[in-house]
PyMOL CGO cylinders between C-alpha atoms (Angstrom):
from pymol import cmd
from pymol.cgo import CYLINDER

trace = [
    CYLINDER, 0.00, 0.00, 0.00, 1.08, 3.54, -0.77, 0.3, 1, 1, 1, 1, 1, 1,
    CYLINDER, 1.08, 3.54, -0.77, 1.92, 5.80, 2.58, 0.3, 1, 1, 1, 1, 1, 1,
    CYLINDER, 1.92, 5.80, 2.58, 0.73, 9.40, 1.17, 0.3, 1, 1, 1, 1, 1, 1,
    CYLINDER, 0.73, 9.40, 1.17, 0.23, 11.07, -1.57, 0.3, 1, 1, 1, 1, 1, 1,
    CYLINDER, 0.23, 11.07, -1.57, -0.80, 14.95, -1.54, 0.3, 1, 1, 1, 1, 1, 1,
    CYLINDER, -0.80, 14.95, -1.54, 0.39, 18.11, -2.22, 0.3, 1, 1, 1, 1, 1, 1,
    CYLINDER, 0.39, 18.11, -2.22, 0.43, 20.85, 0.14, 0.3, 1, 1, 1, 1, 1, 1,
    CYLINDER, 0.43, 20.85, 0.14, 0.49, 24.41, -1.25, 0.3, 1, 1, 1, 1, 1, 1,
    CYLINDER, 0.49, 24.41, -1.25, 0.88, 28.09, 0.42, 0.3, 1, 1, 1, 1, 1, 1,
    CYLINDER, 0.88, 28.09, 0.42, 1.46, 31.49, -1.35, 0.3, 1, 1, 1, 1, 1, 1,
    CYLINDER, 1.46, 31.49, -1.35, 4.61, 31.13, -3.16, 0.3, 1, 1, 1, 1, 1, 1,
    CYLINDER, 4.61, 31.13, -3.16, 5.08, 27.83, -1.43, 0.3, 1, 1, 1, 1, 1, 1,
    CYLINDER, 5.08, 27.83, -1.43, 4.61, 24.40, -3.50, 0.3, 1, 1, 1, 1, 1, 1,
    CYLINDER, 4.61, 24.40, -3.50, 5.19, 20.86, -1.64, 0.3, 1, 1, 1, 1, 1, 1,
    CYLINDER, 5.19, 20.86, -1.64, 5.12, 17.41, -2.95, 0.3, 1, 1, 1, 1, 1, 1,
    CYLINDER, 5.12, 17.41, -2.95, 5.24, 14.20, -0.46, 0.3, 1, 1, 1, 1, 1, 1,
    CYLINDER, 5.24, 14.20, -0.46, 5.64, 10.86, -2.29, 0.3, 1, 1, 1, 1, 1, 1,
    CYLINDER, 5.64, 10.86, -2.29, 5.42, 7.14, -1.29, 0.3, 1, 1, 1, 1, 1, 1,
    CYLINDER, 5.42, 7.14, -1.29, 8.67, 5.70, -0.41, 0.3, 1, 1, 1, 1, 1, 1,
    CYLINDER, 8.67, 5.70, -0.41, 10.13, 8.81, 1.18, 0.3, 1, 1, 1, 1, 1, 1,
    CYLINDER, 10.13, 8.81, 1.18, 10.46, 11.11, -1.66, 0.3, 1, 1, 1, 1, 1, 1,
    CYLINDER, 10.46, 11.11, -1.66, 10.00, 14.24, -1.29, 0.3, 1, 1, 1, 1, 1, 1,
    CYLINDER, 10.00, 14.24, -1.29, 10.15, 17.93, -2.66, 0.3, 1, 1, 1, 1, 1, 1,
    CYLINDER, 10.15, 17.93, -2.66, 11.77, 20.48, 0.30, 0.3, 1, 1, 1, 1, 1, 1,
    CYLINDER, 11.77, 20.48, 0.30, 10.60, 23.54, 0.52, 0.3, 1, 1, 1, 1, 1, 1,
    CYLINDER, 10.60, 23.54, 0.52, 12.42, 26.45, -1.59, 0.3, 1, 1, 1, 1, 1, 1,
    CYLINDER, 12.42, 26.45, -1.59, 11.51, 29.17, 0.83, 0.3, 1, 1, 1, 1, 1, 1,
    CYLINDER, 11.51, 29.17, 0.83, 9.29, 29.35, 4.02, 0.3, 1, 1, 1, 1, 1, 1,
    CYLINDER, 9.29, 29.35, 4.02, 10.68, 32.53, 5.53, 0.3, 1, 1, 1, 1, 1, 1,
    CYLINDER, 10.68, 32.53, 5.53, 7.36, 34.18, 7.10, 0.3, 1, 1, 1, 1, 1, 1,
    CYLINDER, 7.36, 34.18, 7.10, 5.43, 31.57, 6.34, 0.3, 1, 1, 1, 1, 1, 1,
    CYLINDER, 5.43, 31.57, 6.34, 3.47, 28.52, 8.26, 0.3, 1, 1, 1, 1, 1, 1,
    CYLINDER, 3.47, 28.52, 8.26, 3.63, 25.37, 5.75, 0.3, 1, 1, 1, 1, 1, 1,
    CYLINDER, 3.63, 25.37, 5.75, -0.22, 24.26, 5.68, 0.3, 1, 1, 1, 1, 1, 1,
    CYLINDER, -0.22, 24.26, 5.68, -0.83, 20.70, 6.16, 0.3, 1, 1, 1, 1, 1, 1,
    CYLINDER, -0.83, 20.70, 6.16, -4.43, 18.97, 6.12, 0.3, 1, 1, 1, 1, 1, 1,
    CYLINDER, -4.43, 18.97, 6.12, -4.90, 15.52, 7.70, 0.3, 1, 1, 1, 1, 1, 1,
    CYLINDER, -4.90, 15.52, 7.70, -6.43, 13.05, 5.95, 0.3, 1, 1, 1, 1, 1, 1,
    CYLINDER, -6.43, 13.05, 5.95, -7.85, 9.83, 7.79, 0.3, 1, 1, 1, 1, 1, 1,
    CYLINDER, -7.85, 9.83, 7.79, -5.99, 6.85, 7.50, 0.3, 1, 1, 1, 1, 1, 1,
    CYLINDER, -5.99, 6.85, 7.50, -2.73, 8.37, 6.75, 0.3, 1, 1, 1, 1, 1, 1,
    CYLINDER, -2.73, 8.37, 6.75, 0.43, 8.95, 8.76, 0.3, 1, 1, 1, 1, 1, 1,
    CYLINDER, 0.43, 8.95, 8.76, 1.85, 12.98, 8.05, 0.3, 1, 1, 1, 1, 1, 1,
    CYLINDER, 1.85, 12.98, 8.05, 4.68, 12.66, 8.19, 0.3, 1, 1, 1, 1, 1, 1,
    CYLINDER, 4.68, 12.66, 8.19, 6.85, 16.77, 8.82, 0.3, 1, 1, 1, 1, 1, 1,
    CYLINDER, 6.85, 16.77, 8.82, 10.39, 16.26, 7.22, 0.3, 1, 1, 1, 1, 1, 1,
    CYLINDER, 10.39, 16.26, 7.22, 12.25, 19.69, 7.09, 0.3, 1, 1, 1, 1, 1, 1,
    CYLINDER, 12.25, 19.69, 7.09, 14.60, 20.63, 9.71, 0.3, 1, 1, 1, 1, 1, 1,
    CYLINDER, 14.60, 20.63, 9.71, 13.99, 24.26, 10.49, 0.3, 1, 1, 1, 1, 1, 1,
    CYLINDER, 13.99, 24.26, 10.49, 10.59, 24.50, 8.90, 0.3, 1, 1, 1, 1, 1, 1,
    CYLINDER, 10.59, 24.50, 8.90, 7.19, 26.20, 11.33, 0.3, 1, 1, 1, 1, 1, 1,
    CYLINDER, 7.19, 26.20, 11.33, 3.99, 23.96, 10.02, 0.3, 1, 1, 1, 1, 1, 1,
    CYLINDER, 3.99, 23.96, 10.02, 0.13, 24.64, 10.69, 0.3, 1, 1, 1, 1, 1, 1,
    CYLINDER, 0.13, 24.64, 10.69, -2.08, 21.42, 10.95, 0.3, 1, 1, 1, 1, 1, 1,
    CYLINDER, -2.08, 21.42, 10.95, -5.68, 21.03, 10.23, 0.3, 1, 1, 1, 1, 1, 1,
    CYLINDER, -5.68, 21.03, 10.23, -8.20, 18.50, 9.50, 0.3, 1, 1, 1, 1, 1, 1,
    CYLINDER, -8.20, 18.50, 9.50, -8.58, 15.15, 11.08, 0.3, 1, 1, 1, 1, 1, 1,
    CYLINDER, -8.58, 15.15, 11.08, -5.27, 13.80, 12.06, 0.3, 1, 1, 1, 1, 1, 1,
    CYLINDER, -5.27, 13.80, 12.06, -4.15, 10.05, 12.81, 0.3, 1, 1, 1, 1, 1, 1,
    CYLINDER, -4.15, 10.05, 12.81, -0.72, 9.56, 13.17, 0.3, 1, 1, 1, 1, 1, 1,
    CYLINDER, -0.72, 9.56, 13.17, 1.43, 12.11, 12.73, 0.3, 1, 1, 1, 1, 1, 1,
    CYLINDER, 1.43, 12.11, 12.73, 5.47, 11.70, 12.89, 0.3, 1, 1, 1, 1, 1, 1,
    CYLINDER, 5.47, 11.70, 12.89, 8.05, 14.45, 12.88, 0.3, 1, 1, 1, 1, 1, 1,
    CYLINDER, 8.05, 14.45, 12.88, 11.30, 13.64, 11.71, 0.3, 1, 1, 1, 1, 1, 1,
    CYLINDER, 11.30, 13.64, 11.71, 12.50, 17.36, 11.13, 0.3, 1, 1, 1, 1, 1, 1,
    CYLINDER, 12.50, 17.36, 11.13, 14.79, 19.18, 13.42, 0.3, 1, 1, 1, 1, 1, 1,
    CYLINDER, 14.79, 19.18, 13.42, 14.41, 21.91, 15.20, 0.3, 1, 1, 1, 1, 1, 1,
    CYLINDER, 14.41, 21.91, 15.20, 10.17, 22.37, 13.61, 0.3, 1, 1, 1, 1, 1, 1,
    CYLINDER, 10.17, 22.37, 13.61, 7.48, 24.34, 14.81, 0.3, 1, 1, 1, 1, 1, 1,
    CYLINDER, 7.48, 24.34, 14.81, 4.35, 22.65, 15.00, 0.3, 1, 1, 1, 1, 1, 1,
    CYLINDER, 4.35, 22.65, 15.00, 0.93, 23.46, 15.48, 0.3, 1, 1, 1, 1, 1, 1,
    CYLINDER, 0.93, 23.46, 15.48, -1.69, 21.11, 15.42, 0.3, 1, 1, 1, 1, 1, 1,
    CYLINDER, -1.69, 21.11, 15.42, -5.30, 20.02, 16.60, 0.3, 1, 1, 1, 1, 1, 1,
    CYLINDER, -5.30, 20.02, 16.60, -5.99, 16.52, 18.02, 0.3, 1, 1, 1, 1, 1, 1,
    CYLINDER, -5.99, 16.52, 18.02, -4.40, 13.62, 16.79, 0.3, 1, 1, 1, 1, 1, 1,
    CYLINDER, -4.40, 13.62, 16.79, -4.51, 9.80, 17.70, 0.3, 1, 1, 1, 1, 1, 1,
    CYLINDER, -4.51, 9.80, 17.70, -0.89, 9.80, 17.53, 0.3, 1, 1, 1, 1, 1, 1,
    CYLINDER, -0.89, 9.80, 17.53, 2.31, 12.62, 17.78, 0.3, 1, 1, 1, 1, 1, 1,
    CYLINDER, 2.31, 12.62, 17.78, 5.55, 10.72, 17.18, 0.3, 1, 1, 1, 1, 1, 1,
    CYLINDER, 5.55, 10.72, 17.18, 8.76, 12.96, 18.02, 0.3, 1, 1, 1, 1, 1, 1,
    CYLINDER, 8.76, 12.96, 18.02, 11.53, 11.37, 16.37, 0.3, 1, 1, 1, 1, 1, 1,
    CYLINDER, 11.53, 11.37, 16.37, 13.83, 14.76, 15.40, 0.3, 1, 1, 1, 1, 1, 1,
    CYLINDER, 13.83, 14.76, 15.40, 15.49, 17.22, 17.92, 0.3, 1, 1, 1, 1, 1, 1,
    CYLINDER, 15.49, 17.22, 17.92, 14.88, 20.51, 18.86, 0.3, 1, 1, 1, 1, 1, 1,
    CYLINDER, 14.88, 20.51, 18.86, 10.92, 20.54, 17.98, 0.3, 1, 1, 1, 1, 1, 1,
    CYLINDER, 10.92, 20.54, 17.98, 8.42, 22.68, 19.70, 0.3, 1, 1, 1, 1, 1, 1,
    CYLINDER, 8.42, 22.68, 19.70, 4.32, 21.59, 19.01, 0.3, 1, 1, 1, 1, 1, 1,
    CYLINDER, 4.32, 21.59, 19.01, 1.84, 23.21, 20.63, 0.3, 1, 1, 1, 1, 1, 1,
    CYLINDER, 1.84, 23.21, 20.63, -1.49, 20.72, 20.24, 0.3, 1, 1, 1, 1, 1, 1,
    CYLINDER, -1.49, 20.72, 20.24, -5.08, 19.81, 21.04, 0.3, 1, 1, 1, 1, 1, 1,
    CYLINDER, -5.08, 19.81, 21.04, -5.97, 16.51, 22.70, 0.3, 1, 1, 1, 1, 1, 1,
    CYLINDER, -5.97, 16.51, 22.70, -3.70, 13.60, 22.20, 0.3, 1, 1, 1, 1, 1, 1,
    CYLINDER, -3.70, 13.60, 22.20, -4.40, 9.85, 22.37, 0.3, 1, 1, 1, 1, 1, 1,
    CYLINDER, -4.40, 9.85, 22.37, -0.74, 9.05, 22.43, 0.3, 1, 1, 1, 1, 1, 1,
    CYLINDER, -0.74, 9.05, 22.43, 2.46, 11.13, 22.77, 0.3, 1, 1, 1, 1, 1, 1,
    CYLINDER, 2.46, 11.13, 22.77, 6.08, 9.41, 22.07, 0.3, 1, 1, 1, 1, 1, 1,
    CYLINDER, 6.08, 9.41, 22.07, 9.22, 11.32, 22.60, 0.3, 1, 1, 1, 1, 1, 1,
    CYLINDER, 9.22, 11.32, 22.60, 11.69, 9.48, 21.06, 0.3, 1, 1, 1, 1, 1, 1,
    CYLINDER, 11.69, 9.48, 21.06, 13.59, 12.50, 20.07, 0.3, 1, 1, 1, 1, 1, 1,
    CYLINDER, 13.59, 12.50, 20.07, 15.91, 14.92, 22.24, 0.3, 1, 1, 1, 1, 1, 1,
    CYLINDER, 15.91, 14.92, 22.24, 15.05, 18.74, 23.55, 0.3, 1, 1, 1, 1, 1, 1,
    CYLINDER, 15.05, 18.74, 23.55, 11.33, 18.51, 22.22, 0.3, 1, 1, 1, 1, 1, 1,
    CYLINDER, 11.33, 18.51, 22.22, 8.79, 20.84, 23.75, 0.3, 1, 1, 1, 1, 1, 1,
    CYLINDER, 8.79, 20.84, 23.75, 5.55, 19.97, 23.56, 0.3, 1, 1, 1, 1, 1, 1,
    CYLINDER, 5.55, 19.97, 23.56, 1.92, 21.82, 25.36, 0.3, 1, 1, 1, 1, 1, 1,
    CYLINDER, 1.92, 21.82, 25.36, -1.08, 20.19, 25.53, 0.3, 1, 1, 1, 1, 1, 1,
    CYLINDER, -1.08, 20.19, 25.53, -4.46, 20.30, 27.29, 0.3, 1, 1, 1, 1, 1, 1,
    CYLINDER, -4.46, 20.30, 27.29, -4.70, 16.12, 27.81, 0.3, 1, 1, 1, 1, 1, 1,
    CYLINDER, -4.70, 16.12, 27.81, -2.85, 13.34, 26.87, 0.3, 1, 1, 1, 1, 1, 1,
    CYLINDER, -2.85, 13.34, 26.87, -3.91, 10.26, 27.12, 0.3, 1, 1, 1, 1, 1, 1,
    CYLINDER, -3.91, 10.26, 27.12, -0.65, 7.83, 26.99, 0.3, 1, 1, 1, 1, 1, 1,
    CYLINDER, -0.65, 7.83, 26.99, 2.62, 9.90, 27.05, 0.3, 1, 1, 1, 1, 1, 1,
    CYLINDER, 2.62, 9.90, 27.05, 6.45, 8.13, 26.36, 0.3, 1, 1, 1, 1, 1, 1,
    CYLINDER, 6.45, 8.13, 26.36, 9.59, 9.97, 26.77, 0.3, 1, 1, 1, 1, 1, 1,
    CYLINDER, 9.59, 9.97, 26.77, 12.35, 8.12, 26.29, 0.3, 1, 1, 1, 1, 1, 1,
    CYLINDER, 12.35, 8.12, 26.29, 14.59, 11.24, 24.54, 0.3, 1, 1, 1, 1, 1, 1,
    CYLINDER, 14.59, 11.24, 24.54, 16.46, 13.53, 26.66, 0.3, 1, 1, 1, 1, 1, 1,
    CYLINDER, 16.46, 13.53, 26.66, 16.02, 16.91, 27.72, 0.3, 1, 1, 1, 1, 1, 1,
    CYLINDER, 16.02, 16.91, 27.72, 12.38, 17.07, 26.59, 0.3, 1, 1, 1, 1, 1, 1,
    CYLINDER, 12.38, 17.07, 26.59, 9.70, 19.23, 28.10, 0.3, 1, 1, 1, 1, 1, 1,
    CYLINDER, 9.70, 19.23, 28.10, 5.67, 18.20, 28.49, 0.3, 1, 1, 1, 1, 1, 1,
    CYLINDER, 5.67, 18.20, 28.49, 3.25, 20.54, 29.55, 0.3, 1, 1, 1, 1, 1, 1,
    CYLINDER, 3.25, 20.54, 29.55, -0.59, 19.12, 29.73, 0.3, 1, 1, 1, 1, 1, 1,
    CYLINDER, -0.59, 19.12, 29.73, -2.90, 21.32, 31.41, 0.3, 1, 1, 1, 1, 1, 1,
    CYLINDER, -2.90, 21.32, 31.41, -5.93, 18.58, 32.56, 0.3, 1, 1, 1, 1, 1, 1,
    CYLINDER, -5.93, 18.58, 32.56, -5.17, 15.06, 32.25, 0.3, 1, 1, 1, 1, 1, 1,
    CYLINDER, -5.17, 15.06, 32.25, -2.10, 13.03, 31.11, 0.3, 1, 1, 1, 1, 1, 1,
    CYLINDER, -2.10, 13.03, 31.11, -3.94, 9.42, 31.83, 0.3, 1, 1, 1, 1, 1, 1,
    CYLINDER, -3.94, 9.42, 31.83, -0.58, 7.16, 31.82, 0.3, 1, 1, 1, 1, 1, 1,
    CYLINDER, -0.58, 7.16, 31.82, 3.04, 8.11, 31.69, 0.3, 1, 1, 1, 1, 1, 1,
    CYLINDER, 3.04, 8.11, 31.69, 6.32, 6.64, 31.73, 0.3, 1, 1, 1, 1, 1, 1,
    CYLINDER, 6.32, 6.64, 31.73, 9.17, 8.83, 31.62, 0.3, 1, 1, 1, 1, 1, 1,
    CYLINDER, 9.17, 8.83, 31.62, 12.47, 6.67, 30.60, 0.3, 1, 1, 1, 1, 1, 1,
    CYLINDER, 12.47, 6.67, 30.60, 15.17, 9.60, 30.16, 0.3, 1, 1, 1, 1, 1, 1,
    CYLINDER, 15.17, 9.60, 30.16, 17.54, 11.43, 31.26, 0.3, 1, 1, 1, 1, 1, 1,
    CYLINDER, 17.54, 11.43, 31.26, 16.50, 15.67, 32.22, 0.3, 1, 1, 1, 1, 1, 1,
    CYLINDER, 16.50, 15.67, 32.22, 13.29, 15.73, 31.11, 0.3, 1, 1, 1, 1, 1, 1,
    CYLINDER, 13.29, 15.73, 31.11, 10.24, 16.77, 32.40, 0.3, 1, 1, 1, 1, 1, 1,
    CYLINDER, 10.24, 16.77, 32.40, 6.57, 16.81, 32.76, 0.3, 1, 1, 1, 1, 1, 1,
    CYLINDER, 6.57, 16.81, 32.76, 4.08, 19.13, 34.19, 0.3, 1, 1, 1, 1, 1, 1,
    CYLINDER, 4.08, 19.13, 34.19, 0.49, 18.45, 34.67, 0.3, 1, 1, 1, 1, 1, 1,
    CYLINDER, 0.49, 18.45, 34.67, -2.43, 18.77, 36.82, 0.3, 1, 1, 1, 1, 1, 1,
    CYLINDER, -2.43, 18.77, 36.82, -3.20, 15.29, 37.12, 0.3, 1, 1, 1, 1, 1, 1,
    CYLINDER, -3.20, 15.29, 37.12, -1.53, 11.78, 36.63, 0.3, 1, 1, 1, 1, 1, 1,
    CYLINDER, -1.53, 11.78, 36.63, -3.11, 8.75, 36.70, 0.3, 1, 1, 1, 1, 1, 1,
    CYLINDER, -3.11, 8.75, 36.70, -0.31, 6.47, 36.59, 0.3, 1, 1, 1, 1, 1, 1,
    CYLINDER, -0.31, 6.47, 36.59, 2.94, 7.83, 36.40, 0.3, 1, 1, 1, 1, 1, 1,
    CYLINDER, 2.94, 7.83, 36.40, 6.03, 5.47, 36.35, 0.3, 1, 1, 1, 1, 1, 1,
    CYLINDER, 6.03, 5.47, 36.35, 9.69, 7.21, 36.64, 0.3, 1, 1, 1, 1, 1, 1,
    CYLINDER, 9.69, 7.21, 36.64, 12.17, 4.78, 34.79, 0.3, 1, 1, 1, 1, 1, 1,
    CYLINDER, 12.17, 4.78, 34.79, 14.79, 7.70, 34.14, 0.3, 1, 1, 1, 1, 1, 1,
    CYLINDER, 14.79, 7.70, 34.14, 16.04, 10.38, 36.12, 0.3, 1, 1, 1, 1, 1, 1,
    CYLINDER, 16.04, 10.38, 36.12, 13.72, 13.08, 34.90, 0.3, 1, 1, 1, 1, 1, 1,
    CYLINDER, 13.72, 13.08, 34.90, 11.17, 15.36, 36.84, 0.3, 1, 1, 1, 1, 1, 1,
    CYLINDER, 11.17, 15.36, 36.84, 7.48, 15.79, 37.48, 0.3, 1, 1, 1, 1, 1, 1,
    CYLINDER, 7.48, 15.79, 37.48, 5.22, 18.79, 38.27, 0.3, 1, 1, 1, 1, 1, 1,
    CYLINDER, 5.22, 18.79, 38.27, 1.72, 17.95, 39.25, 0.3, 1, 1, 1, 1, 1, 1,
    CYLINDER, 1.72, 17.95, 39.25, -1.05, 19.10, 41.28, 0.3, 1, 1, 1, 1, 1, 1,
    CYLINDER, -1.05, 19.10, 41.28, -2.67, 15.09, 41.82, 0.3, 1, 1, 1, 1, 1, 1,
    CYLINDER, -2.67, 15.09, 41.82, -0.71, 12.07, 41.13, 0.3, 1, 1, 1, 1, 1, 1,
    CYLINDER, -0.71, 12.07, 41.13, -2.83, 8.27, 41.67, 0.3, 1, 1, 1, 1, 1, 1,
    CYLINDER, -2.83, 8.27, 41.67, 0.11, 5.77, 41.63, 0.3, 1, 1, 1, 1, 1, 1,
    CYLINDER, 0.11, 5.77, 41.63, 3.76, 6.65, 40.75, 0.3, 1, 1, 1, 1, 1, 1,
    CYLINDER, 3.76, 6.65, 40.75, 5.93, 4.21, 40.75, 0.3, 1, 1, 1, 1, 1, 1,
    CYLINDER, 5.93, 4.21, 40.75, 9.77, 5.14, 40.41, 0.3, 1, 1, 1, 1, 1, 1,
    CYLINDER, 9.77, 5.14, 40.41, 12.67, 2.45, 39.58, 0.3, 1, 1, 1, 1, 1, 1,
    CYLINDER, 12.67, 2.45, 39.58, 14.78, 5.00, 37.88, 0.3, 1, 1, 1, 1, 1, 1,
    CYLINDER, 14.78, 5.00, 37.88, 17.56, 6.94, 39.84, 0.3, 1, 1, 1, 1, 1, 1,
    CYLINDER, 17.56, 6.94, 39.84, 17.50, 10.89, 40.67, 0.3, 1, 1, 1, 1, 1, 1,
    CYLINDER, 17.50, 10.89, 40.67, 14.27, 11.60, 39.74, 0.3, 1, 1, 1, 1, 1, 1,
    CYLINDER, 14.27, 11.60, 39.74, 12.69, 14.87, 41.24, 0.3, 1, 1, 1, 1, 1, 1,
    CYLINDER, 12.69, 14.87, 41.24, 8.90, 14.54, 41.75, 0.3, 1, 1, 1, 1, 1, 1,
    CYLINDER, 8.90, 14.54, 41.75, 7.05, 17.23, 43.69, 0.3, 1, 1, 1, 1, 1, 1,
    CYLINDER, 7.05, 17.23, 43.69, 3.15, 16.78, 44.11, 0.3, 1, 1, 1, 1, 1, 1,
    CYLINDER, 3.15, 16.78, 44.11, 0.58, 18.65, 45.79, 0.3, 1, 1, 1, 1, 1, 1,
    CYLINDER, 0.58, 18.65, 45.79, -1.62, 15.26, 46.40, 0.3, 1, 1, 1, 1, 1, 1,
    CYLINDER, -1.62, 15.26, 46.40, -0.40, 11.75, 45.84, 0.3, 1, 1, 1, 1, 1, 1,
    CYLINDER, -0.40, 11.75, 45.84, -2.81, 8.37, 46.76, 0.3, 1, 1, 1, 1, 1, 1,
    CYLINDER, -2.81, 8.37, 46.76, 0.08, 5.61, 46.41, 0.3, 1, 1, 1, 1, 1, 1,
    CYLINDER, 0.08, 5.61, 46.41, 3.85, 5.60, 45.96, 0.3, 1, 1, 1, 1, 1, 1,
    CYLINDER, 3.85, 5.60, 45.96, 5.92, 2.79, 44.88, 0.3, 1, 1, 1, 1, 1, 1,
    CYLINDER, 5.92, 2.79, 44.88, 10.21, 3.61, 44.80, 0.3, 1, 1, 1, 1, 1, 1,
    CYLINDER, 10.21, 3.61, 44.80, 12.68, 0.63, 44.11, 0.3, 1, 1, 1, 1, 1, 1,
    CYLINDER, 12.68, 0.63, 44.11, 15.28, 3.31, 42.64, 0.3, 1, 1, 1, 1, 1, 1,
    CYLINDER, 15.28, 3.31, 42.64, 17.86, 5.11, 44.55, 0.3, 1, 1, 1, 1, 1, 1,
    CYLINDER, 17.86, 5.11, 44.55, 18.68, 8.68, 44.84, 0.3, 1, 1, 1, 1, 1, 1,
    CYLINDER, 18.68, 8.68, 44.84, 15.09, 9.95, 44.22, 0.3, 1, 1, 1, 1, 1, 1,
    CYLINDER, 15.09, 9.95, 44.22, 13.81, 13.74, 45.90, 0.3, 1, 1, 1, 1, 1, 1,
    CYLINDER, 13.81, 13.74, 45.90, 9.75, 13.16, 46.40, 0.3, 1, 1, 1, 1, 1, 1,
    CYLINDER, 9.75, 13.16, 46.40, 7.48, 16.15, 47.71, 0.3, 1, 1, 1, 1, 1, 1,
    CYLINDER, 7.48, 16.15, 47.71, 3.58, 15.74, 48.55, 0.3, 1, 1, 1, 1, 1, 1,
    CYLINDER, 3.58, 15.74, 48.55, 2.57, 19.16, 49.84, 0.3, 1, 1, 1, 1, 1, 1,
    CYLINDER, 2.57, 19.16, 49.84, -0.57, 17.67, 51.77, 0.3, 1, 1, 1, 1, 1, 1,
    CYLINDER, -0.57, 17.67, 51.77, -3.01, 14.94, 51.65, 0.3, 1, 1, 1, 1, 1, 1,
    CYLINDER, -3.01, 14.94, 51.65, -1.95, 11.48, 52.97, 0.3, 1, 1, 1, 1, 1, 1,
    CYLINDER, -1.95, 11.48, 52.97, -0.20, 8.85, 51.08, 0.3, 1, 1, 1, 1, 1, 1,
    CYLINDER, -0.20, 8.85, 51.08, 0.38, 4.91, 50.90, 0.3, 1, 1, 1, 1, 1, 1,
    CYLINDER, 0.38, 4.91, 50.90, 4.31, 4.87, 51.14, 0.3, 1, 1, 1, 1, 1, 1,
    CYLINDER, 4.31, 4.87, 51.14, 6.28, 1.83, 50.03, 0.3, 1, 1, 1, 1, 1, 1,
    CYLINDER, 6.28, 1.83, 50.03, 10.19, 2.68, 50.09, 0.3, 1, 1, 1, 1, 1, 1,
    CYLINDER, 10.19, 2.68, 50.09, 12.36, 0.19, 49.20, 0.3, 1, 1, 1, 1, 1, 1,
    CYLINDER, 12.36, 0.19, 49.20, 15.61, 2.16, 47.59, 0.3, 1, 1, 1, 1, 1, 1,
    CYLINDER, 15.61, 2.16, 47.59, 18.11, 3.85, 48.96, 0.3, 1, 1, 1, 1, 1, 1,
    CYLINDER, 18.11, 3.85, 48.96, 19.37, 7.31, 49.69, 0.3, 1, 1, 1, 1, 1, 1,
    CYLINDER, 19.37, 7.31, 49.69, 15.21, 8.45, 48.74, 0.3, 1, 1, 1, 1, 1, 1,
    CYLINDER, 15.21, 8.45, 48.74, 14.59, 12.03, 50.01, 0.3, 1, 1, 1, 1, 1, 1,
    CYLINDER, 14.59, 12.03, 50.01, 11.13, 12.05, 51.10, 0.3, 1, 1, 1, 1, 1, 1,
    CYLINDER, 11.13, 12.05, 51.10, 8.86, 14.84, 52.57, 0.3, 1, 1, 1, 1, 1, 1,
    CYLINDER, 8.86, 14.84, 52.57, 5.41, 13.75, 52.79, 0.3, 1, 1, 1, 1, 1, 1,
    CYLINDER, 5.41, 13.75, 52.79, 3.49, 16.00, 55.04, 0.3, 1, 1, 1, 1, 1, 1,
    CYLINDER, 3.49, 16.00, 55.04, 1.17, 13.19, 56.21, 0.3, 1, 1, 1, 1, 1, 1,
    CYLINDER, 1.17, 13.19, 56.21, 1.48, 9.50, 55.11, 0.3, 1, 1, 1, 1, 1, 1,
    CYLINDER, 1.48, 9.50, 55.11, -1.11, 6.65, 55.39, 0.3, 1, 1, 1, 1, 1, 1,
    CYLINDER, -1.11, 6.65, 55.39, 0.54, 3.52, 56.97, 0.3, 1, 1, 1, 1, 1, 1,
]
cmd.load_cgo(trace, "trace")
């Protein structure tokens, strides 16, 4: 089956994407947002390194291989960040992978989030439903986590956490409410402003200040 075949078109702009990977770069986007519509059933795929791109329509999957790309979007099932440097501001996701290094990306909900790149930033203003954070220096804000599991050294931000669960080493997680916590890692700085919390330690060297913990 063919991947995608469209061509996308702005003032003075003219872009061809092919099956097999082809593809036409732009000749000049100074000043300009490349416009890309979403079609069901395809995976867009954003492959120029430097480029700012404004997505509409329904979108699936959509991948971004470029460096160092601006990206605005609406809802998607799927964001892949496989280049560097990228900074996408988008609706509601399904799922969110960060494969990529020093990506940026606001949302208002996600509902599975991956970061396995480094130095990546995640902001989601409502819900990110299940995370799992597997780098090194990145970090998430939110207002609430459902399941959160630290397999990196990275950081988290959030107003309400349900059950985090870190194995990863150095991780800095400061809450304002927490229900269960799970560490097996070493080294890791954990703050729950108030609330009480089920508390299972089993690392070492953990820095813990829960104001009031649930035995």
């Amino acid at each position: 089956m063919t991947s995608l075949r469209r061509v996308l078109t702005a003032p003075l702009l003219a872009l061809t994407v092919v099956a097999g990977g082809a593809a036409v770069a732009p000749a000049a986007t100074a000043g300009f947002a490349v416009p890309v519509q979403c079609e069901v059933g395809t995976e867009t795929v954003l492959p120029w390194d430097g480029v700012t791109y404004q997505l509409s329509g329904t979108c699936g999957v959509v991948r971004v291989t470029a460096d160092d790309a601006t990206v605005t979007m609406p809802a998607a099932t799927r964001l892949i960040l496989d280049g560097d440097r990228a900074s996408v501001t988008s609706k509601s996701l399904l799922a969110l992978e960060v494969p990529g290094a020093d990506n940026a990306v606001t949302a208002p909900s996600v509902k599975d989030l991956s970061v396995t790149g480094s130095g990546s930033r995640v902001a989601v203003a409502g819900l990110a439903e299940h995370v799992t954070l597997a780098s090194a220096s990145s970090s998430l804000t939110a207002d609430t986590v459902n399941v959160l599991r630290l397999r990196g050294s990275d950081s988290v931000v959030a107003r309400k956490a349900y059950r985090v669960r870190i194995t990863g080493t150095a991780n800095a997680l400061r809450l304002t409410r927490a229900d269960r916590l799970v560490l097996t890692g070493d080294a890791n700085s954990v703050t729950v402003a108030r609330g009480r919390t089920t508390l299972r330690d089993r690392g070492e060297d953990n820095v813990l200040d829960l104001r009031r913990r649930r035995r």
